[in-house]
mmCIF file of the C-alpha atoms, coordinates in Angstrom:
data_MODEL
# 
_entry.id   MODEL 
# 
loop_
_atom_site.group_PDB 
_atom_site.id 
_atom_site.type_symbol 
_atom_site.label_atom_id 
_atom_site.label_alt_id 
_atom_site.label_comp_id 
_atom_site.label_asym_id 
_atom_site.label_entity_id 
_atom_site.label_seq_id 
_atom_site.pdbx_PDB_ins_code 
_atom_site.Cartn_x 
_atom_site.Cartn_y 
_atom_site.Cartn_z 
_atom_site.occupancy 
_atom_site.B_iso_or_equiv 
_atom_site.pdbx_formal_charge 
_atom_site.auth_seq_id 
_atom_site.auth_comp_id 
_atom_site.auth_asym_id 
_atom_site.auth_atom_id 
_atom_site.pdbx_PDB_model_num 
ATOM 1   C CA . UNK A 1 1   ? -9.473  2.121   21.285 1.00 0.00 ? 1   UNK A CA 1 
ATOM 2   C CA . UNK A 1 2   ? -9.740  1.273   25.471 1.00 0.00 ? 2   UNK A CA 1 
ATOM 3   C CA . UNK A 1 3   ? -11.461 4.759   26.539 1.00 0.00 ? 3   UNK A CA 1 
ATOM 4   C CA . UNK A 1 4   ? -8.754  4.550   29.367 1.00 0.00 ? 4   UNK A CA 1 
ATOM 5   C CA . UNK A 1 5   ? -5.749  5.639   26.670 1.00 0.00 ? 5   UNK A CA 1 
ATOM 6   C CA . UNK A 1 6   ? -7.374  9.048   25.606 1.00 0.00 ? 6   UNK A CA 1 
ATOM 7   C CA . UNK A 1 7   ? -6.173  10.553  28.745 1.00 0.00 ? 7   UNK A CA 1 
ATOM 8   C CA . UNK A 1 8   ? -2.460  10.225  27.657 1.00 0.00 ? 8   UNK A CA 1 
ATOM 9   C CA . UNK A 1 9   ? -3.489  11.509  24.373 1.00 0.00 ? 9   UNK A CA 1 
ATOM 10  C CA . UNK A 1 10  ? -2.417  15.092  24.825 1.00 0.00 ? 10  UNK A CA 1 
ATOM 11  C CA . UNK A 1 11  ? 0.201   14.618  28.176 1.00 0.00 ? 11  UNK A CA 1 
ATOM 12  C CA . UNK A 1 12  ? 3.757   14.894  27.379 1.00 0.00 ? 12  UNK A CA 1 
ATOM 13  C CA . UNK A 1 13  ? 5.048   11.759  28.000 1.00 0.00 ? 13  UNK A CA 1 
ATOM 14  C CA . UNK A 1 14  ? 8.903   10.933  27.961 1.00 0.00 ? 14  UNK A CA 1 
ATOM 15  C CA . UNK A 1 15  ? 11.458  8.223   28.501 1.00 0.00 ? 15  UNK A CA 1 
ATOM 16  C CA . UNK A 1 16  ? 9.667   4.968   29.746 1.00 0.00 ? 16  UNK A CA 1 
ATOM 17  C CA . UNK A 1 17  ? 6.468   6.223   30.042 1.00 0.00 ? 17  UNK A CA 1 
ATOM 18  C CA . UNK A 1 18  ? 6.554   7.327   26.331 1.00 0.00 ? 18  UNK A CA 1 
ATOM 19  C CA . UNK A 1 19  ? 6.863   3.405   25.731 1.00 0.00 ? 19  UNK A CA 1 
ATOM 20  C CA . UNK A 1 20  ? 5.028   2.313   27.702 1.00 0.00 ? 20  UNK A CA 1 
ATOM 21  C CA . UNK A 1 21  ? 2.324   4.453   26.221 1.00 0.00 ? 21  UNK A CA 1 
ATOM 22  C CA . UNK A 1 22  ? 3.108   3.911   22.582 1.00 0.00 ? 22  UNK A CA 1 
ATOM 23  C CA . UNK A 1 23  ? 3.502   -0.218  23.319 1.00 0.00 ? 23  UNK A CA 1 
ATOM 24  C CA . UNK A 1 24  ? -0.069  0.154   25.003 1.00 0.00 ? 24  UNK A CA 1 
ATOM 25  C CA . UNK A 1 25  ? -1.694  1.417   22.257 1.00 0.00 ? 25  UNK A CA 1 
ATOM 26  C CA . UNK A 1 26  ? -0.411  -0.731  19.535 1.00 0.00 ? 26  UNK A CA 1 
ATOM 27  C CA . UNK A 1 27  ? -1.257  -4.049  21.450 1.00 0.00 ? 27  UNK A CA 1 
ATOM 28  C CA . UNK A 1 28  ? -5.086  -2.389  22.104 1.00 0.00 ? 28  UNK A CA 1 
ATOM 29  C CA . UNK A 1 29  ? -4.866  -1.718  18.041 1.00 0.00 ? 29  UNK A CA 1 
ATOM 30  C CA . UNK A 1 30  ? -4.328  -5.640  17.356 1.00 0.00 ? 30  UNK A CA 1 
ATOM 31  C CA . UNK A 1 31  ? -6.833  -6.590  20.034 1.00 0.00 ? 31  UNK A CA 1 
ATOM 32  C CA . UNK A 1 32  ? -9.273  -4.276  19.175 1.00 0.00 ? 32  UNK A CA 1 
ATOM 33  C CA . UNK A 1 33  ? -9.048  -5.293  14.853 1.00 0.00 ? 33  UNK A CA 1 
ATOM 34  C CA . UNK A 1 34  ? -9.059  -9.046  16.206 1.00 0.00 ? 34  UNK A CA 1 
ATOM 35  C CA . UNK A 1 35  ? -12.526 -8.513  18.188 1.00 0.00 ? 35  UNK A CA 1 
ATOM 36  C CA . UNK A 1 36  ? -14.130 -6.362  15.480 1.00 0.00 ? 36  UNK A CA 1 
ATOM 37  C CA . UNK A 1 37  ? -13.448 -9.191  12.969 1.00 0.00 ? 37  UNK A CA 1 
ATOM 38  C CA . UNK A 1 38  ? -14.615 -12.133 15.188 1.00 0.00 ? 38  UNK A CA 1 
ATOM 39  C CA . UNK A 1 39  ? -17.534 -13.528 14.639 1.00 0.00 ? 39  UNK A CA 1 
ATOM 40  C CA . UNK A 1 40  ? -17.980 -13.727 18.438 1.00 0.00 ? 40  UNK A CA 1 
ATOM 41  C CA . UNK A 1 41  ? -16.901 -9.872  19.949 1.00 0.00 ? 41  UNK A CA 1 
ATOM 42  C CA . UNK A 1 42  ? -16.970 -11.404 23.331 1.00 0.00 ? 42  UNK A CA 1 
ATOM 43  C CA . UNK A 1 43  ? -14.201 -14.062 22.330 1.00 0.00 ? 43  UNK A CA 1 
ATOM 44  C CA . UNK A 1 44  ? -11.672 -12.392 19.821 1.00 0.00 ? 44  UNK A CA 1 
ATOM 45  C CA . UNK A 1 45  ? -8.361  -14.420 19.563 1.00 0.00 ? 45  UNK A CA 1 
ATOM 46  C CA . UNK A 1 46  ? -6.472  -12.295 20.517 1.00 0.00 ? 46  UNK A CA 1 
ATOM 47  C CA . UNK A 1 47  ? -7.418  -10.570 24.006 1.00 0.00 ? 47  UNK A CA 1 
ATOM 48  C CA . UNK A 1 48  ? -5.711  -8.759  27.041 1.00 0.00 ? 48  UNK A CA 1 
ATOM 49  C CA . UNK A 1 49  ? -6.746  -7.358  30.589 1.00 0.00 ? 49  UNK A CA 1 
ATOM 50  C CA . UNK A 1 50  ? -4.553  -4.561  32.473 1.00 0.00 ? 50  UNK A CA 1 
ATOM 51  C CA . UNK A 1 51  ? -3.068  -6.614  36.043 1.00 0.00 ? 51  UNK A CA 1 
ATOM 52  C CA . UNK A 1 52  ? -0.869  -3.838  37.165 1.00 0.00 ? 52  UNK A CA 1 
ATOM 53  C CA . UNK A 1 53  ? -0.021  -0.050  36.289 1.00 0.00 ? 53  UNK A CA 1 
ATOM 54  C CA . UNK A 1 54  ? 2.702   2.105   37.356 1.00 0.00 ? 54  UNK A CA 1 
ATOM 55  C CA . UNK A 1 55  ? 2.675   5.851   39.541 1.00 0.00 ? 55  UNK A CA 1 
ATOM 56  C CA . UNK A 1 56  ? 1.735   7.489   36.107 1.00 0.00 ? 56  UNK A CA 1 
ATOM 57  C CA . UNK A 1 57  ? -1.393  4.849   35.002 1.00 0.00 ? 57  UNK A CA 1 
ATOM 58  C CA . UNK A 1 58  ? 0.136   3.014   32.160 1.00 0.00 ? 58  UNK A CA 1 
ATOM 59  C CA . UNK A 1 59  ? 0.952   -1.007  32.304 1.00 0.00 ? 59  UNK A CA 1 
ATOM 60  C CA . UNK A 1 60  ? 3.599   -2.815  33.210 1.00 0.00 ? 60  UNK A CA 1 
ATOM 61  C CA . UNK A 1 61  ? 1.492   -6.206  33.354 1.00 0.00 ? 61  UNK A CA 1 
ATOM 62  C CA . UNK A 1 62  ? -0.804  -7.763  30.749 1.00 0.00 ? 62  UNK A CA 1 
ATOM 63  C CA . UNK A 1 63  ? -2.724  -10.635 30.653 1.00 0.00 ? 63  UNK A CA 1 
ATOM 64  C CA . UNK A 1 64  ? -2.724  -12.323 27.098 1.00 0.00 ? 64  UNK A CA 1 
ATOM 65  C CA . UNK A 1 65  ? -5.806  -14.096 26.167 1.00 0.00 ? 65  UNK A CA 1 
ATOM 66  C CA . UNK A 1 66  ? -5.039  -16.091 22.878 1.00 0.00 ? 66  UNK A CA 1 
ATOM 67  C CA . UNK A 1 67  ? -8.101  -18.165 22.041 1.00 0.00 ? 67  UNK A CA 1 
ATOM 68  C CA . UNK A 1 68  ? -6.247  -20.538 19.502 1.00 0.00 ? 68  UNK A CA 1 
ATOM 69  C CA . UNK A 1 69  ? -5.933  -24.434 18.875 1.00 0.00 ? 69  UNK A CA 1 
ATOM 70  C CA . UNK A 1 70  ? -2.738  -25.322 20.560 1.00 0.00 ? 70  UNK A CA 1 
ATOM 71  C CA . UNK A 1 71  ? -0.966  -28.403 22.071 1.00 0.00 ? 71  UNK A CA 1 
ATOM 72  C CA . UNK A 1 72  ? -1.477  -28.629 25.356 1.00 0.00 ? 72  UNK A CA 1 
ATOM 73  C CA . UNK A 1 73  ? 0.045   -31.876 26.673 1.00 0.00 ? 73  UNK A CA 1 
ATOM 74  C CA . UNK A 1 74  ? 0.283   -35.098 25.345 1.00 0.00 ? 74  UNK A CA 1 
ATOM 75  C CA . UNK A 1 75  ? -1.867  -38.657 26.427 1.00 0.00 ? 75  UNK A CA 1 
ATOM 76  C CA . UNK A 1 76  ? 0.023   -40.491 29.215 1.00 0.00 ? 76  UNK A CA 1 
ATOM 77  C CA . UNK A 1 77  ? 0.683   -43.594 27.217 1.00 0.00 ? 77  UNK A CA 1 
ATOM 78  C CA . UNK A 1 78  ? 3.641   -45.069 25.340 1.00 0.00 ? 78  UNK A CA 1 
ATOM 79  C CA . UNK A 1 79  ? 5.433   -43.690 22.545 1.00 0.00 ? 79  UNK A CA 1 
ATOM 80  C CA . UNK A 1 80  ? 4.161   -42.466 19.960 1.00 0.00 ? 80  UNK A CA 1 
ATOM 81  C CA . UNK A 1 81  ? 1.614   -40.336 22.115 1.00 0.00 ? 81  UNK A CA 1 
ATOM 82  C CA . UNK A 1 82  ? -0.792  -38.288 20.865 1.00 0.00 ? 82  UNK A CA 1 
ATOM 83  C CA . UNK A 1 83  ? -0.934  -34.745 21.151 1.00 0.00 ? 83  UNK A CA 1 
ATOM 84  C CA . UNK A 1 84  ? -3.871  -32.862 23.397 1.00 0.00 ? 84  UNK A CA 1 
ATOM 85  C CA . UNK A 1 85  ? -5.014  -30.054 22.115 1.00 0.00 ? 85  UNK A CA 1 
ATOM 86  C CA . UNK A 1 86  ? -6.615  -26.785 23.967 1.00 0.00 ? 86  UNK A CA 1 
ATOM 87  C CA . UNK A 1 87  ? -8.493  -23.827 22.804 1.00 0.00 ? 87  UNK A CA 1 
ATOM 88  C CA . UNK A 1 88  ? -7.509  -20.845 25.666 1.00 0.00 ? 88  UNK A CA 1 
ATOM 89  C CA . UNK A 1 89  ? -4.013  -19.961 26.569 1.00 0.00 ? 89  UNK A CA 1 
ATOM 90  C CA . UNK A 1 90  ? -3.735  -16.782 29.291 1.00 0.00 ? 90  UNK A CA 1 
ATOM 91  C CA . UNK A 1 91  ? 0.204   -15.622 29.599 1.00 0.00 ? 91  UNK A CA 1 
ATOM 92  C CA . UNK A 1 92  ? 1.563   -13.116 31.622 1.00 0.00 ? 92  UNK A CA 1 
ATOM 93  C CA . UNK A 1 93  ? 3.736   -10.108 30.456 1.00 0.00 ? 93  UNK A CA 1 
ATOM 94  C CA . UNK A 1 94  ? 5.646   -8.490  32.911 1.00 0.00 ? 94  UNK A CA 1 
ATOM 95  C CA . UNK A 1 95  ? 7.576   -5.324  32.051 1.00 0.00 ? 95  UNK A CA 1 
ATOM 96  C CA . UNK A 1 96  ? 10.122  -4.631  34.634 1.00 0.00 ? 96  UNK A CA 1 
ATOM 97  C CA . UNK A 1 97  ? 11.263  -1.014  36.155 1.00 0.00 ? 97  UNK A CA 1 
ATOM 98  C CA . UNK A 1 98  ? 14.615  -1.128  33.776 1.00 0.00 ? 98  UNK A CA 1 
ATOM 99  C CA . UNK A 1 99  ? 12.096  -2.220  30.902 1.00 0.00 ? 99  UNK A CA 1 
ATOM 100 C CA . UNK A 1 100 ? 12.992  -0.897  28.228 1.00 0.00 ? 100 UNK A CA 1 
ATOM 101 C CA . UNK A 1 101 ? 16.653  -1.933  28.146 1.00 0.00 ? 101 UNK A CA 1 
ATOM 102 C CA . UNK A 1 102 ? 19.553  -4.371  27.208 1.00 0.00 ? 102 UNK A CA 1 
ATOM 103 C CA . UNK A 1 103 ? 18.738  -6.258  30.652 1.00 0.00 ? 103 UNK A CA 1 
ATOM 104 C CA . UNK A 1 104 ? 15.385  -4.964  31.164 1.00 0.00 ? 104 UNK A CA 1 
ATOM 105 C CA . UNK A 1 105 ? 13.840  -7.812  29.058 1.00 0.00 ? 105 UNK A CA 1 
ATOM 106 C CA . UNK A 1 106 ? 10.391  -8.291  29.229 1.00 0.00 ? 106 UNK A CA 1 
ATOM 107 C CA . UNK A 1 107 ? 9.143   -11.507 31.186 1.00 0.00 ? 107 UNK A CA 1 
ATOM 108 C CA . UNK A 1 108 ? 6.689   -13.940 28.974 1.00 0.00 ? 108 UNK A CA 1 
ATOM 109 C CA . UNK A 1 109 ? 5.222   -16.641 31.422 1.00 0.00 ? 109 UNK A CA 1 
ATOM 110 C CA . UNK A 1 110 ? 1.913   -18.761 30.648 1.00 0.00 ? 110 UNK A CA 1 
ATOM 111 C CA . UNK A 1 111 ? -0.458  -19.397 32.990 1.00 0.00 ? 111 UNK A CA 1 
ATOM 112 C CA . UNK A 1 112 ? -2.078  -22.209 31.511 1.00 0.00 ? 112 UNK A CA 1 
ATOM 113 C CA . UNK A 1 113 ? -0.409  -25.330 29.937 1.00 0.00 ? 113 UNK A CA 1 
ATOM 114 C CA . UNK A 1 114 ? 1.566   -25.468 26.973 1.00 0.00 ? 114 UNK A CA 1 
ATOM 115 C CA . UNK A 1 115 ? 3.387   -28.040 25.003 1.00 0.00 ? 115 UNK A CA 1 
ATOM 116 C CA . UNK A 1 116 ? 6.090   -26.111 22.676 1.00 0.00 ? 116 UNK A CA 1 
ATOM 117 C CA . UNK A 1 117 ? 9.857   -26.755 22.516 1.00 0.00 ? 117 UNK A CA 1 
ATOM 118 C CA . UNK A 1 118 ? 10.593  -22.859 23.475 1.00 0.00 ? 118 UNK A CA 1 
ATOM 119 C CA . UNK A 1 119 ? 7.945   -22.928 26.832 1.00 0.00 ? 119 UNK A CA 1 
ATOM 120 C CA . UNK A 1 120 ? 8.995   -24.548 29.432 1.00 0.00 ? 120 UNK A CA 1 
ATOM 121 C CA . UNK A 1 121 ? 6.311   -27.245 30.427 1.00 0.00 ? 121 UNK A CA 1 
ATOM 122 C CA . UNK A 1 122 ? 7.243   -27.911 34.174 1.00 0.00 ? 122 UNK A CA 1 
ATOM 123 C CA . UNK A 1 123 ? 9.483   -27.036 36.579 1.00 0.00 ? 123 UNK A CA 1 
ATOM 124 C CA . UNK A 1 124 ? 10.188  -24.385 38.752 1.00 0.00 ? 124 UNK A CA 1 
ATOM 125 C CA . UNK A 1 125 ? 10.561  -21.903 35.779 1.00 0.00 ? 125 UNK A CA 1 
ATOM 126 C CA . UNK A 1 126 ? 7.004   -23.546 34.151 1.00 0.00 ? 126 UNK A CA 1 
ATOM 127 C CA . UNK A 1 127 ? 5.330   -21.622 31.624 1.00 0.00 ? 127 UNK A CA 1 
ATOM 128 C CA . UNK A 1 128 ? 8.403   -19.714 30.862 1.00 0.00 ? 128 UNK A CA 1 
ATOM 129 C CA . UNK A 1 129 ? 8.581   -18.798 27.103 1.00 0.00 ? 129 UNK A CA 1 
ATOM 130 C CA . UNK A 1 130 ? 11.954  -18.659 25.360 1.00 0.00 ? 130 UNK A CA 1 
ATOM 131 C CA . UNK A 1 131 ? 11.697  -15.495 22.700 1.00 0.00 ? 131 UNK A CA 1 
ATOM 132 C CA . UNK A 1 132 ? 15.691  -15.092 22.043 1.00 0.00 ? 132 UNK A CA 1 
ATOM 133 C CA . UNK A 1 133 ? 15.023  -11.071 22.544 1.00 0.00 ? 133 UNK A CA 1 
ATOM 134 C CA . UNK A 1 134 ? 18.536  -10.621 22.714 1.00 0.00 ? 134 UNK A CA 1 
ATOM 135 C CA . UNK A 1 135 ? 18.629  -11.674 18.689 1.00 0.00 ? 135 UNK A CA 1 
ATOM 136 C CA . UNK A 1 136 ? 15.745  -9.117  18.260 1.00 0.00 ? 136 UNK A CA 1 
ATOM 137 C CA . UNK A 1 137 ? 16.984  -6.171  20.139 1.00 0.00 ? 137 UNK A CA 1 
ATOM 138 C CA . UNK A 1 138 ? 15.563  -3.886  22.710 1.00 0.00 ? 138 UNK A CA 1 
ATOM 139 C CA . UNK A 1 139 ? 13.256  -2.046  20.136 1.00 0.00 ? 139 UNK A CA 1 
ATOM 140 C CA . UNK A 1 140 ? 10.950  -5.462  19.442 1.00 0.00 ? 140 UNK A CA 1 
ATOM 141 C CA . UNK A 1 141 ? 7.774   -4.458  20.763 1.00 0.00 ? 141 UNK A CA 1 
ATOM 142 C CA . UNK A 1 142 ? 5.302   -6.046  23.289 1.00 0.00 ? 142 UNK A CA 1 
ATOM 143 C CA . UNK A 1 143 ? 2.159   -6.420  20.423 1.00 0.00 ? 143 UNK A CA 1 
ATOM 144 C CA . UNK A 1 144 ? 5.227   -7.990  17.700 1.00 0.00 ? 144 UNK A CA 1 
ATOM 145 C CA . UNK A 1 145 ? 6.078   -10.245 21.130 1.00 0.00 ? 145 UNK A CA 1 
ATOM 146 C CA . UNK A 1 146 ? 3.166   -10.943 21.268 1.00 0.00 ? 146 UNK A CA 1 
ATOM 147 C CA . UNK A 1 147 ? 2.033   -11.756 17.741 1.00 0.00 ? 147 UNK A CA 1 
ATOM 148 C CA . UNK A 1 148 ? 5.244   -14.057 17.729 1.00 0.00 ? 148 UNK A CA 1 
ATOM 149 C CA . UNK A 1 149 ? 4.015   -16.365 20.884 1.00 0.00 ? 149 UNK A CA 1 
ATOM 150 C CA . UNK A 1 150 ? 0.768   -16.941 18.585 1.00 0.00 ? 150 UNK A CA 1 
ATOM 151 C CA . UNK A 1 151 ? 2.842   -18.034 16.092 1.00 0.00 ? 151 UNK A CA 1 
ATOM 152 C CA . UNK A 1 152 ? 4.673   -20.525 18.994 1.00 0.00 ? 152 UNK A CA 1 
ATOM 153 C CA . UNK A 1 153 ? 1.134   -21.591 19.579 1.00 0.00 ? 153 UNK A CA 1 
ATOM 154 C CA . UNK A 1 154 ? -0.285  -22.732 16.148 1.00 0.00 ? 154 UNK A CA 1 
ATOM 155 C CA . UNK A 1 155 ? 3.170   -24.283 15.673 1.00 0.00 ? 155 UNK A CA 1 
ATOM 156 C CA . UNK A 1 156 ? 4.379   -21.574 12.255 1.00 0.00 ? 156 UNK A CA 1 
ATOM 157 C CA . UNK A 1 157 ? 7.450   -20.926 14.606 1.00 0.00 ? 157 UNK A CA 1 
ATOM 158 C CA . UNK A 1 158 ? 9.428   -23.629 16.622 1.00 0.00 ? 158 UNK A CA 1 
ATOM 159 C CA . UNK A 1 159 ? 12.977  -24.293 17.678 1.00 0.00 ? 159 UNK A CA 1 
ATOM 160 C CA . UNK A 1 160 ? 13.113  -27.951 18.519 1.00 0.00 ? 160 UNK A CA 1 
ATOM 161 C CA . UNK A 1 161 ? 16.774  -29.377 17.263 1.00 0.00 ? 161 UNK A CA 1 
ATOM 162 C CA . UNK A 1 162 ? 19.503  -29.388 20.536 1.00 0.00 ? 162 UNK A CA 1 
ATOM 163 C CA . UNK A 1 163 ? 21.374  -26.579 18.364 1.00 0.00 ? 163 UNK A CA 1 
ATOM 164 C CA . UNK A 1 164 ? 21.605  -22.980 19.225 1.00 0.00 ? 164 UNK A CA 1 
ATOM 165 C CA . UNK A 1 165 ? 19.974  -21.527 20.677 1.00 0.00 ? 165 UNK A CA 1 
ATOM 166 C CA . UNK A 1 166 ? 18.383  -24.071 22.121 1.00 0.00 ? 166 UNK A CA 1 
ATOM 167 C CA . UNK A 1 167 ? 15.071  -25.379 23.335 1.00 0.00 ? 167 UNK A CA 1 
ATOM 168 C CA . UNK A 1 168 ? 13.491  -24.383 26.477 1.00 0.00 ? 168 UNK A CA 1 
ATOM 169 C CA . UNK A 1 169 ? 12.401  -27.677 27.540 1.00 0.00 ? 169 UNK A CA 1 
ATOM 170 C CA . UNK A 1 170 ? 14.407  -30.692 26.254 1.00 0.00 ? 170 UNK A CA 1 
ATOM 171 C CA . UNK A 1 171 ? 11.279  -33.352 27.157 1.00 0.00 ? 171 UNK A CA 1 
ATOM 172 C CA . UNK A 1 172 ? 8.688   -31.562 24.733 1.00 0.00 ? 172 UNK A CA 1 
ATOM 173 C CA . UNK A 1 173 ? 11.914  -30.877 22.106 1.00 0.00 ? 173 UNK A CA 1 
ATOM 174 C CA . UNK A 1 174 ? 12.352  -34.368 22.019 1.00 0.00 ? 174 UNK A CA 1 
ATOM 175 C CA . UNK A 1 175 ? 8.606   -35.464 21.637 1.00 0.00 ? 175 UNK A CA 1 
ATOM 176 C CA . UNK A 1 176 ? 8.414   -32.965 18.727 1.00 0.00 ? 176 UNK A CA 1 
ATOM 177 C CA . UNK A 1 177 ? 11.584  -34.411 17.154 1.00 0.00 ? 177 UNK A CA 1 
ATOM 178 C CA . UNK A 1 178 ? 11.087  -38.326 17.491 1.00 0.00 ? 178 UNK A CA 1 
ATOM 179 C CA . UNK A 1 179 ? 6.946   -38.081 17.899 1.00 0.00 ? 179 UNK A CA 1 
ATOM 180 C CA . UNK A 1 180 ? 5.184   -35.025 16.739 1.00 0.00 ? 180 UNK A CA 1 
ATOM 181 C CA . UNK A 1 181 ? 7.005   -34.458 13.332 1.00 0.00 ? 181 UNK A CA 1 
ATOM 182 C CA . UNK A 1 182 ? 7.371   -37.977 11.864 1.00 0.00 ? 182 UNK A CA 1 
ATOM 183 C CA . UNK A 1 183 ? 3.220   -38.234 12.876 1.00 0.00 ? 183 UNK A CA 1 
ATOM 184 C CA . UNK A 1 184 ? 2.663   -34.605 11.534 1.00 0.00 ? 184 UNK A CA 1 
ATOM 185 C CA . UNK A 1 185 ? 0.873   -33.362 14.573 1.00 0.00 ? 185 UNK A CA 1 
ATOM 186 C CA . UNK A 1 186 ? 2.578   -30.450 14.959 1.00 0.00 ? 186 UNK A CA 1 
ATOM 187 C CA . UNK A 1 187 ? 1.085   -29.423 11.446 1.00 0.00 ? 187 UNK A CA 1 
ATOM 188 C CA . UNK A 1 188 ? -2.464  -28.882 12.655 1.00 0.00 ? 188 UNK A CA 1 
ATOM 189 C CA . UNK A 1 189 ? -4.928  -27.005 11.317 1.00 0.00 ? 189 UNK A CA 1 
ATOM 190 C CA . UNK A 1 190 ? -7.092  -24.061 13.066 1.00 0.00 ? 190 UNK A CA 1 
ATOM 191 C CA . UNK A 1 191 ? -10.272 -25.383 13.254 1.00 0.00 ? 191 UNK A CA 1 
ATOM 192 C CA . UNK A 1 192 ? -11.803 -24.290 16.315 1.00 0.00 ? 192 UNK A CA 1 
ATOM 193 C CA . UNK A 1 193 ? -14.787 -26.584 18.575 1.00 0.00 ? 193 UNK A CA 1 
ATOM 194 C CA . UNK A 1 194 ? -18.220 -24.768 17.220 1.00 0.00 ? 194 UNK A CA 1 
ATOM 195 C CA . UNK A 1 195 ? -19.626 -22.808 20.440 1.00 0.00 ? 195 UNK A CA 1 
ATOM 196 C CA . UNK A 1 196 ? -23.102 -24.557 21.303 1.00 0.00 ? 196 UNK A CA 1 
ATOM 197 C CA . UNK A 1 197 ? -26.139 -22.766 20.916 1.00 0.00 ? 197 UNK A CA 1 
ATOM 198 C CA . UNK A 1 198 ? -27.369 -20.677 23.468 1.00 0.00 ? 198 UNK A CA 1 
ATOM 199 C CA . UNK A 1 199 ? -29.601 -22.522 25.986 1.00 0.00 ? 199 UNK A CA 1 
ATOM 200 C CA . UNK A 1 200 ? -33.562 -20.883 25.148 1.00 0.00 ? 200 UNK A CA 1 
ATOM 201 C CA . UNK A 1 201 ? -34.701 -18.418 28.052 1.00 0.00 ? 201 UNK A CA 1 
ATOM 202 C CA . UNK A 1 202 ? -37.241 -20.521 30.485 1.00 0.00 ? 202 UNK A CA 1 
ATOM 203 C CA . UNK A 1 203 ? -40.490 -19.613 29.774 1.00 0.00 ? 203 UNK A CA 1 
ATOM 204 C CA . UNK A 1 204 ? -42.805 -18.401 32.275 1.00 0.00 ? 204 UNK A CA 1 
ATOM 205 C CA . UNK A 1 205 ? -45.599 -20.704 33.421 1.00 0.00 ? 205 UNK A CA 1 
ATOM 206 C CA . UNK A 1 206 ? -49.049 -19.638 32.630 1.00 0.00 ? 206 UNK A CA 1 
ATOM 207 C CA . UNK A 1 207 ? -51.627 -18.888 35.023 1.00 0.00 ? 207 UNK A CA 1 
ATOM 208 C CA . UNK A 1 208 ? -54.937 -19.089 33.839 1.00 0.00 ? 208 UNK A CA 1 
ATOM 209 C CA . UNK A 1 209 ? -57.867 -17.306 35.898 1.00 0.00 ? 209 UNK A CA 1 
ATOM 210 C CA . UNK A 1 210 ? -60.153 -19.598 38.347 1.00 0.00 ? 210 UNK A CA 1 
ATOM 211 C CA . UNK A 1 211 ? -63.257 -19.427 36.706 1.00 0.00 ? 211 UNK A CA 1 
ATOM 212 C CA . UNK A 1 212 ? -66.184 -17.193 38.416 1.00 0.00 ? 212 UNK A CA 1 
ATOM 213 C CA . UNK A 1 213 ? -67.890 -18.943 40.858 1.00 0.00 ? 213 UNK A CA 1 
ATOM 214 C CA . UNK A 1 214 ? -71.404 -18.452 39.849 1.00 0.00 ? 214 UNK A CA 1 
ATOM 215 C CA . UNK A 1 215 ? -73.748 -16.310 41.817 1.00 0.00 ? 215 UNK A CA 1 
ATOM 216 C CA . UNK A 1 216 ? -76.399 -17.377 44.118 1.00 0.00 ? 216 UNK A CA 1 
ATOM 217 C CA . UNK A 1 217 ? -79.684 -15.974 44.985 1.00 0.00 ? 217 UNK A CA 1 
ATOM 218 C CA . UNK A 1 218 ? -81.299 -17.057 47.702 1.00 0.00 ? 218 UNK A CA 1 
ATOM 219 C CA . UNK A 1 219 ? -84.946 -16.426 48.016 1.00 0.00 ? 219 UNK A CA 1 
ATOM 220 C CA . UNK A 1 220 ? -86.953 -16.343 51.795 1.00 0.00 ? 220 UNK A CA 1 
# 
């Protein structure tokens, strides 16, 4: 558990800052279970850093580090074009002052490119991720938020037909529906790039001693 939430432990917290508490300390459970069982602690998949707190201390920004094989574009050629694939995602998670309530929705943006029917890929609203909250009520919490946009990632949850309720960005729907399904590469498995081996520490040159001049007598 982050050292920082033991504090809060034994203050009596109510109304927002209750959830905001309680939301804080389930997404540090998931983070902290993902970097214990990596094989890498220093680059768990699942990851997040504080950007802003409120009066009291708690957060009402994350950063969301998801270290996952996702689609992160697709080549600049003619149709059918391949997908490109990226390994770090960061998205931001803005809770705002009405947060929690029925218009007090939680803001999901990414900072870093993604290709997915329900995250808007360009535009003025870019990195925008579509999460139909109003389907899942205002009890869904950040960490199951959360856990769902990895799911968007590794492509186990996509909306991509023009039905209801509708994809977030048309241009990557439509790649998924006439490109990316009838090629399967939106069924992609999780192999990750292998990290290189560290680089060996330089070694220190040598310096051997000059060897004693040898003494001279001199004799009168």
């Amino acid at each position: 558990m982050n050292p920082a939430i033991n504090k809060f432990e034994d203050k009596e917290l109510s109304g927002r800052d209750a959830r905001l508490l309680q939301e804080w300390k389930e997404l540090d459970a998931v983070c902290c279970k993902r970097r214990a069982n990596s094989p890498d602690i220093r680059k768990p998949s699942l990851s997040y850093i504080i950007r802003r707190k409120n009066a009291t201390g708690l957060p009402t920004e994350y950063e969301i580090w998801y270290r996952v094989k996702s689609i992160v574009g697709v080549e600049d050629t003619e149709p059918p074009r391949k997908p490109i694939f990226g390994y770090l995602h960061k998205m931001s998670v803005v809770l705002p002052n009405n947060y929690p309530s029925a218009d007090g929705n939680p803001v999901f943006t990414f900072i870093t490119d993604v290709w997915h029917p329900n995250i808007r890929y360009s535009g003025s609203f870019k990195g925008h991720v579509c999460l139909t909250i109003k389907e899942m009520g205002v009890l869904a919490s950040i960490k199951d938020l959360v856990l769902r946009v990895e799911r968007y990632l590794k492509y186990q949850m996509y909306h991509a037909a023009n039905t209801y309720p509708y994809p977030e960005d048309q241009g990557v729907a439509e790649w998924v529906r006439e490109e990316g399904e009838p090629n399967d590469w939106v069924k992609f498995t999780q192999d990750m790039p292998e990290a290189a081996p560290p680089k060996p520490l330089p070694t220190a040159p040598t310096t051997e001693a000059a060897p004693a001049k040898p003494k001279i007598s001199l004799s009168i």
